[in-house]
C-alpha positions in Angstrom: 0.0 0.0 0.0 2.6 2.0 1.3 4.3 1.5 -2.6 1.1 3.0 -4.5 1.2 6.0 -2.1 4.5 6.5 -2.9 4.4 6.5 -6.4 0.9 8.5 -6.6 2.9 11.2 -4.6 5.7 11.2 -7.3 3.2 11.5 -9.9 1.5 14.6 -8.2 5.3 16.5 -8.2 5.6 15.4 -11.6 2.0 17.1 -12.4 2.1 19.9 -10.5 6.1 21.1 -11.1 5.2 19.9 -14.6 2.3 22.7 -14.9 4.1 24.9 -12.8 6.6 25.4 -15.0 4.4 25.9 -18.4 2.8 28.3 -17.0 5.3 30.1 -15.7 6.3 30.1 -19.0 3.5 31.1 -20.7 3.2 33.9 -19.0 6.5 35.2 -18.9 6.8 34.5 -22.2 6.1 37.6 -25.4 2.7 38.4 -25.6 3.1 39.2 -28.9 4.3 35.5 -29.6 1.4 34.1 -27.9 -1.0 36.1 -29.8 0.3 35.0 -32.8 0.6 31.1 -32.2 -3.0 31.2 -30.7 -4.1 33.1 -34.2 -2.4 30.4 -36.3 -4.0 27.8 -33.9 -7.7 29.8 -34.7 -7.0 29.8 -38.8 -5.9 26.3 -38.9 -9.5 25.4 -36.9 -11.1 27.0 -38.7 -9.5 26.4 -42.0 -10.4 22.5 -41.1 -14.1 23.0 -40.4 -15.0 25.8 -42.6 -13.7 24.7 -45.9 -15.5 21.3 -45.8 -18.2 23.0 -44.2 -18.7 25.1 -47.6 -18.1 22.4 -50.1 -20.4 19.9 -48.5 -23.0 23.0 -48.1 -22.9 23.6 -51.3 -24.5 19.9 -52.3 -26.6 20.1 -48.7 -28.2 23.4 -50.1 -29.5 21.8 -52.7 -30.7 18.7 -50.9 -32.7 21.2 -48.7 -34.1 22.8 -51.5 -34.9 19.1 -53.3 -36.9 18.6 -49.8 -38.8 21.9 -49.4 -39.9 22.4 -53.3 -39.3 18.8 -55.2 -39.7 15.7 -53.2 -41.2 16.8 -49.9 -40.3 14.3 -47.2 -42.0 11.7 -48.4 -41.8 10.8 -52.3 -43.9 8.8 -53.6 -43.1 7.5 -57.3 -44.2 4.7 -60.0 -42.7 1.4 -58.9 -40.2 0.1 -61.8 -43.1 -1.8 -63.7 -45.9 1.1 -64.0 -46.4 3.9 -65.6 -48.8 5.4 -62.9 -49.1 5.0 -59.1 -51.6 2.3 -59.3 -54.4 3.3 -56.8 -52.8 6.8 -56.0 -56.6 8.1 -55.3 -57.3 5.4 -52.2 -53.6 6.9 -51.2 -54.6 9.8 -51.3 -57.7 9.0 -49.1 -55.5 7.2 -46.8 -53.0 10.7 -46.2 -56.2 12.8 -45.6 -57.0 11.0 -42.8 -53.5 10.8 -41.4 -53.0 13.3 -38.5 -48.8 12.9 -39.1 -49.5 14.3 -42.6 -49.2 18.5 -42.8 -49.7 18.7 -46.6 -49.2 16.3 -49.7 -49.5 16.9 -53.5 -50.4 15.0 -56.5 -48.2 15.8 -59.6 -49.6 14.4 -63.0 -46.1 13.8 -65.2 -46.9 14.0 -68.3 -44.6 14.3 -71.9 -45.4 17.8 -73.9 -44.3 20.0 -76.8 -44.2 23.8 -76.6 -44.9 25.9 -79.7 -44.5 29.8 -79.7 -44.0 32.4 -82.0 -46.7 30.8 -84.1 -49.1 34.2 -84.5 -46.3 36.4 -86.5 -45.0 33.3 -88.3 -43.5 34.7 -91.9 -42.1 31.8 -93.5 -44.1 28.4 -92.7 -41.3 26.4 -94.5 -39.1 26.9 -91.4 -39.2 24.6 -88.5 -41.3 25.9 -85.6 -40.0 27.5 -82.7 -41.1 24.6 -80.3 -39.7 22.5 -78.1 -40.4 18.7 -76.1 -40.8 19.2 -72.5 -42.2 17.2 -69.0 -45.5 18.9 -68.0 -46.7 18.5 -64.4 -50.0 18.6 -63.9 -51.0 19.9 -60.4 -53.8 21.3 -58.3 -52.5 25.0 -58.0 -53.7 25.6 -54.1 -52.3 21.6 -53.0 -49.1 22.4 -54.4 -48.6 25.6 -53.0 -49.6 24.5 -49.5 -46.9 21.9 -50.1 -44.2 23.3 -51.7 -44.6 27.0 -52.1 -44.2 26.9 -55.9 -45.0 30.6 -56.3 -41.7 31.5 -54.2 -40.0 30.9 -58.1 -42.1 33.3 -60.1 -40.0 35.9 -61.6 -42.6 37.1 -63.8 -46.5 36.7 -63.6 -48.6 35.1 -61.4 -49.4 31.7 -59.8 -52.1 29.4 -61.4 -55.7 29.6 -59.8 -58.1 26.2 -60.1 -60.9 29.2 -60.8 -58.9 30.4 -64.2 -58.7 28.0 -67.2 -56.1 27.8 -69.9 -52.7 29.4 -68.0 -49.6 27.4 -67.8 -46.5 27.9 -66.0 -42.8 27.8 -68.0 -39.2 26.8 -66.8 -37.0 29.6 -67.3 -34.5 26.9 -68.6 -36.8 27.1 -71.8 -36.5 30.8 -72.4 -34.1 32.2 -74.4 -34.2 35.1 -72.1 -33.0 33.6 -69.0 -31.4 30.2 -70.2 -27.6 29.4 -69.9 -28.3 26.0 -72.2 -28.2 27.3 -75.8 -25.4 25.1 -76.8 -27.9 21.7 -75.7 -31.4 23.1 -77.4 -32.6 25.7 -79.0 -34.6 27.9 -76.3 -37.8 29.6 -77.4 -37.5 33.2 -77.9 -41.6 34.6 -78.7 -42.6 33.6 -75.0 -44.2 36.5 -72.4 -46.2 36.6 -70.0 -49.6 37.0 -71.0 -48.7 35.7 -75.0 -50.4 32.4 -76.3 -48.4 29.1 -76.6 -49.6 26.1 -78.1 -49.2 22.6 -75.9 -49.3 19.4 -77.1 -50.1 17.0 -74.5 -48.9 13.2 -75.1 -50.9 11.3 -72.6 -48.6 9.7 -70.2 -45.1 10.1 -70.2 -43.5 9.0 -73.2 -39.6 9.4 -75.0 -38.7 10.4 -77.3 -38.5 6.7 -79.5 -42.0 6.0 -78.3 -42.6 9.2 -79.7 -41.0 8.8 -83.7 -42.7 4.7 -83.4 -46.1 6.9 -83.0 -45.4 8.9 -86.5 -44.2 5.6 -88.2 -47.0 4.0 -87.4 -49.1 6.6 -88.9 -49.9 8.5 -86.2 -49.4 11.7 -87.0 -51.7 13.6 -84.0 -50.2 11.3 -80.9 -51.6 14.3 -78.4 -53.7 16.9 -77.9 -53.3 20.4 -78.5 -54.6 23.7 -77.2 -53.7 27.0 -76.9 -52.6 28.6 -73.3 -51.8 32.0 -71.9 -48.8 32.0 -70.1 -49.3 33.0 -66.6 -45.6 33.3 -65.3 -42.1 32.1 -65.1 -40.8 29.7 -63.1 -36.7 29.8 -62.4 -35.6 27.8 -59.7 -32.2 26.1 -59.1 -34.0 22.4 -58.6 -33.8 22.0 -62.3 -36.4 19.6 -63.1 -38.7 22.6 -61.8 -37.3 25.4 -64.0 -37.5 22.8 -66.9 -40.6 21.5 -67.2 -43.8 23.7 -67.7 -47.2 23.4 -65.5 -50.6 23.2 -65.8 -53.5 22.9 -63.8 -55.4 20.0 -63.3 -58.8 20.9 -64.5 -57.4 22.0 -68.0 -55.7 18.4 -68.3 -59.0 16.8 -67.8 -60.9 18.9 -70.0 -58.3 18.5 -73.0 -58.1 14.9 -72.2 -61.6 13.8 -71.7 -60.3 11.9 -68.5 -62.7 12.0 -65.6 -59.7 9.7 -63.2 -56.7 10.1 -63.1 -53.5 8.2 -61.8 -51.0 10.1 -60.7 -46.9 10.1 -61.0 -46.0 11.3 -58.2 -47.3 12.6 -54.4 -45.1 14.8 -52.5 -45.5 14.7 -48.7 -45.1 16.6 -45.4 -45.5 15.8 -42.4 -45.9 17.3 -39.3 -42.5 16.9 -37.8 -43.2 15.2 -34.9 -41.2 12.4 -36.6 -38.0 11.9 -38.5 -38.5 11.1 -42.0 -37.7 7.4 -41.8 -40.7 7.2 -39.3 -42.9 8.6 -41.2 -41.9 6.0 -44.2 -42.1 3.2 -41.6 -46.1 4.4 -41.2 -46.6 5.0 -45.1 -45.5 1.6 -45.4 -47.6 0.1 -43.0 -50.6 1.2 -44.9 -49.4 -0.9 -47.6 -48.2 2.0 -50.0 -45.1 -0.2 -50.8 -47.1 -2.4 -53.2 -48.6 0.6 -55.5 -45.6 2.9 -55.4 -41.9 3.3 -54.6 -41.8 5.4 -50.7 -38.7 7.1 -50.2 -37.1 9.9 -48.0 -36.2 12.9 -48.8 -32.3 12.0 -48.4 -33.0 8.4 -49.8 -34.5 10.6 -53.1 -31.8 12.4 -53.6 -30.1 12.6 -57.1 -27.4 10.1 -57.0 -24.4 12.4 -59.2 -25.3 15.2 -56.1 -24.7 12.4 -53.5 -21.5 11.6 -55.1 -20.6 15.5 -55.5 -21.2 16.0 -51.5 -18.7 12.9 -50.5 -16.2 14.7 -53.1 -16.4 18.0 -52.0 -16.4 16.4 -48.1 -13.3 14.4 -48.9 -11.2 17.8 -50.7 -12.7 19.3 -47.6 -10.6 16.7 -45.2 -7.6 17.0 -47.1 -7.2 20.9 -47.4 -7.8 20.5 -43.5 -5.4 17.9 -43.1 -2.9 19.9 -44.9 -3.7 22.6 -42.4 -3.1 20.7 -39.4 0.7 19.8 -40.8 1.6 23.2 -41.2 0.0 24.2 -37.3 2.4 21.0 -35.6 5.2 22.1 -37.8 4.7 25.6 -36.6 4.3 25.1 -33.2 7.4 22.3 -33.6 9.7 25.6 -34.8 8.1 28.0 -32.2 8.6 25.9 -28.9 11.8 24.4 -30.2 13.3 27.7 -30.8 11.8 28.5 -27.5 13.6 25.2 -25.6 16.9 26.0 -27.6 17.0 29.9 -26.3 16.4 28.5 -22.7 18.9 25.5 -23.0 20.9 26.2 -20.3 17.8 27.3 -17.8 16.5 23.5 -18.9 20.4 22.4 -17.8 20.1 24.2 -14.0 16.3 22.6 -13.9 17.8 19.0 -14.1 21.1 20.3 -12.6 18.9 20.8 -9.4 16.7 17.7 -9.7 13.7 18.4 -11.7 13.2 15.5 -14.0 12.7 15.4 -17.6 9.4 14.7 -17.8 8.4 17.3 -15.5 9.9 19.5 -18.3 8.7 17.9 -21.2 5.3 18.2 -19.7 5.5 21.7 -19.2 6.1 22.2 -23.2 3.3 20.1 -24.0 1.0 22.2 -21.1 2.3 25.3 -23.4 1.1 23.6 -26.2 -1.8 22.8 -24.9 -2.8 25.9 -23.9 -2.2 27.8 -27.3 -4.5 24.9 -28.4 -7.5 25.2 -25.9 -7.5 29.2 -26.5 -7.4 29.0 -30.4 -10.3 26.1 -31.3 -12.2 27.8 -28.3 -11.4 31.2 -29.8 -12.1 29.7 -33.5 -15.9 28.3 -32.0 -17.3 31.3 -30.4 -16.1 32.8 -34.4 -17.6 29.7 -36.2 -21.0 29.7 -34.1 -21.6 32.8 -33.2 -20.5 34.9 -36.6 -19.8 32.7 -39.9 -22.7 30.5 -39.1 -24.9 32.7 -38.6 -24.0 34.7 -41.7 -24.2 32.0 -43.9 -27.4 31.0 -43.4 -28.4 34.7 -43.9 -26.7 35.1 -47.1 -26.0 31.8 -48.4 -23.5 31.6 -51.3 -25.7 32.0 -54.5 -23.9 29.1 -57.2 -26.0 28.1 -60.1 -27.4 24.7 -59.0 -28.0 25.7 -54.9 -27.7 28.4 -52.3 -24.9 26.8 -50.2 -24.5 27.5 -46.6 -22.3 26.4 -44.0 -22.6 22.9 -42.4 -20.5 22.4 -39.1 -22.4 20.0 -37.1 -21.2 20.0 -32.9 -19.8 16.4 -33.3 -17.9 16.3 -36.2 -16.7 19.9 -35.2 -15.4 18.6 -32.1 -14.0 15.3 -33.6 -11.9 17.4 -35.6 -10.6 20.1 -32.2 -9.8 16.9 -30.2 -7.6 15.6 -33.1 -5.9 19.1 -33.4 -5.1 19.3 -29.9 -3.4 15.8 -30.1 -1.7 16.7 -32.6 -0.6 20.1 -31.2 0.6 18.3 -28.2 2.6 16.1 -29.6 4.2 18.8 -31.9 5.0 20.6 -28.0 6.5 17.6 -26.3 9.0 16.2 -29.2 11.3 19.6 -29.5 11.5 19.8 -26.1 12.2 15.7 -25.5 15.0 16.6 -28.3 16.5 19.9 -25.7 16.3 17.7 -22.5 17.5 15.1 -23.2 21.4 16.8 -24.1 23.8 16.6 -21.3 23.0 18.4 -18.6 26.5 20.1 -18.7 26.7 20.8 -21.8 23.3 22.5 -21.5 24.9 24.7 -18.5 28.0 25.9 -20.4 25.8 26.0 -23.6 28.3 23.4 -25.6 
C-alpha cells in the first residue's frame, strides 16, 4: 500500500512542477508571440471545419431545397413496372386521414411540346419554334400549400383552379434567361400573358415511343390547345425550371379523363417524426405495393450524392494539410523557445527536476495555445460565420450553399488538433532535455 502512495505522490510532483513550470512560461513569455501562435491555432481550426463546411454546403443546399420544393419528405413514385401509381386516389384517401401528414401533392407527369411564336410566323417552310418538354399537372392551391411553388415566379402570377387555360414555364426554356443554348434551341416569342400552343402526349413517353407513333401513322399522338402563359418559373431544382405546368382541370378537359393516376405525391408531415418514421407508417398502410416510398435524403439525385462525398473528402484533405503546417509551426516555435532556454532547462535537471516534468511543461504550453485557439475559432464559427451563412448563403447556379458544421464532427476534428498540437510541443522539447545536462549549462 505503502508502494502505491509513494508512487501516486511522485506522480503529483511530476504534475504539479510539470504545470508549474508551463505556466510560468507562458506567462512570462512575449505576448506578442502568444498572440500569434494562438491566431495560427484559430486559422488552422477554422480552416479545417469551414472549408469542408462550404463544399459539403454547397451539395446540402440543394438537398434542402430538393426537400422543401421537389420531393417533400416523403416521395412517392411509380414502382419500376408502371407507368402510374396504381391506386394513388385510395392513397390519397388514406393521407387525408393521417393526422402525421401536414400537406401532400399529387403531380400528373406527363410528356409535352411547346410551340411559340406561331401568331407572327413569316415563312411556314421553317421549322417551328417549339420544343419537347415534361409537363406536371398539379392542383394549383395543394401544391402551393406543399411546396410554395409561387416563391419561383419571376414574372407573372401563380395558377388559380378558378382560371382555365394558364400554364407555367421553366426559365431553362427561355431564351431570355437560359444558360443551355449550346444543348437546345430555347424559345424566344414567349411572355407573360402571349399564347403558346401545348401538345399533351398522354402519359409520359420518350422520345422513341414518340417517332414509333409517327411511323406508325400517327401523326396527331396528343392533344393540342392553346394557353396563356401565366408566369415564369426559375428555380435552381432544375427539373422545376425545366418543365412547364398546368392545372389539373385543364388536363381533364383537354383529355376527356374523368380519373386520373398520378406520377407522383409529395408529402409533409408534421415533424413530430423523422422522415424514416414517417416512411415506416406510409408503409404500414401498404403504400409499398402501388408505389416506390422514399425519404427525402434516400431521393436524392445520385451524381449530387456523389458530389457531396467529393467536395467532403477535398474538404478533409485541405484540413489535413492545415493541421501539418499548425504542428510544424508550433514544432519551430517551442523548439526555438527550448533552444534559447537551453541552459535554464540544464540548471532545472542540474537541481533535480526530472525530464518529464519539463517535457510536460512544453506540452501544457502547447496545450494551452490549443485550448484558447479552437475555443477562440468556436465562439467565431457559431456565433458569426454561421450565422452569416445562413443569412446570405452563397448563390452558385445549382443551390444556395451555406455552411454545415455539425457540434460532433466539429469537435472530432478540435480533439484531433489538440493531439496533434501536443505532440508537436512535447518532441522539441524531448530533443532539448534530453542533451547533457553540462553541456546544456556551459551552452556546448
Amino acid at each position: 500500500m505503502s508502494f502505491f502512495k509513494k508512487q501516486l505522490d511522485t506522480l503529483s510532483k511530476f504534475w504539479s512542477v510539470g504545470y508549474f513550470l508551463g505556466l510560468r512560461q507562458i506567462v512570462r513569455g512575449s505576448i506578442w508571440i502568444n498572440l500569434l501562435i494562438i491566431s495560427i491555432m484559430t486559422l488552422t481550426f477554422l480552416s479545417l471545419v469551414v472549408i469542408p463546411g462550404i463544399l459539403v454546403g454547397l451539395t446540402e443546399g440543394s438537398f434542402e431545397q430538393n426537400r422543401e420544393y421537389l420531393t417533400g419528405d416523403l416521395y412517392l413514385t411509380t414502382l419500376p413496372d408502371e407507368e402510374t401509381i396504381v391506386n394513388s386516389q385510395d392513397i390519397v384517401r388514406v393521407l387525408d386521414s393521417l393526422p402525421e401528414v401536414e400537406n401532400y401533392s399529387v403531380r400528373y407527369k406527363i410528356g409535352s411540346t411547346v410551340e411559340a411564336g406561331y401568331i407572327n410566323r413569316d415563312d411556314f417552310t421553317e421549322e417551328a419554334e417549339s420544343l419537347s418538354v415534361s409537363a406536371f399537372v398539379i392542383d394549383p392551391e395543394q401544391e402551393e400549400a406543399t411546396t410554395g411553388l409561387s416563391e419561383f415566379l419571376i414574372e407573372g402570377e401563380m395558377l388559380s383552379s378558378d382560371r382555365s387555360g394558364e400554364v407555367l414555364i421553366g426559365s431553362t426554356l427561355l431564351q431570355k434567361y437560359s444558360n443551355f443554348s449550346d444543348l437546345f434551341e430555347p424559345l424566344v416569342n414567349v411572355e407573360v400573358g402571349r399564347p403558346v400552343k401545348i401538345t399533351l402526349q398522354g402519359e409520359v413517353e420518350d422520345d422513341f415511343q414518340r417517332e414509333q407513333q409517327l411511323l406508325d401513322g400517327n401523326n396527331d399522338p396528343g392533344q393540342t390547345s392553346e394557353f396563356i402563359v401565366a408566369g415564369i418559373i426559375d428555380s435552381k431544382v432544375g427539373e422545376l425550371s425545366s418543365s412547364i405546368f398546368i392545372t389539373e382541370q385543364d388536363y381533364r378537359r383537354i383529355a376527356q379523363q374523368r380519373s386520373l393516376q398520378a406520377q407522383e405525391i409529395v408529402v409533409k408531415h408534421n415533424g413530430r417524426f423523422t422522415d424514416e418514421q414517417f416512411k415506416d407508417i406510409a408503409l404500414s398502410y401498404g403504400f409499398g405495393r402501388y408505389a416506390k416510398v422514399q425519404t427525402a435524403t434516400e431521393a436524392i439525385p445520385k451524381f449530387l450524392a456523389d458530389v457531396q462525398q467529393t467536395f467532403g473528402f477535398l474538404g478533409n484533405i485541405i484540413g489535413f494539410v492545415g493541421i501539418i503546417v499548425s504542428s510544424i509551426t508550433v514544432f519551430i516555435v517551442i523548439y526555438i523557445n527550448a533552444l534559447t532556454r537551453r541552459k535554464f532547462i540544464g540548471i532545472l535537471k542540474g537541481i533535480g527536476i526530472s525530464e518529464g516534468a519539463i517535457e510536460f511543461a512544453y506540452s501544457i504550453q502547447s496545450l494551452f495555445y490549443a485550448v484558447f485557439g479552437i475555443g477562440l475559432g468556436l465562439v467565431i464559427l457559431y456565433g458569426l460565420l454561421v450565422p452569416f451563412f445562413v443569412q446570405n448563403p452563397i448563390d452558385f447556379p445549382f443551390s444556395d450553399g451555406i455552411l454545415v458544421a455539425e457540434l460532433i464532427p466539429t469537435l472530432t476534428r478540435a480533439l484531433i488538433l489538440v493531439v496533434i498540437t501536443m505532440i508537436a510541443g512535447f518532441l522539441p522539447a524531448r530533443i532539448i532535455v534530453r542533451q547533457n545536462t553540462l553541456d546544456s549549462i556551459l551552452q556546448r
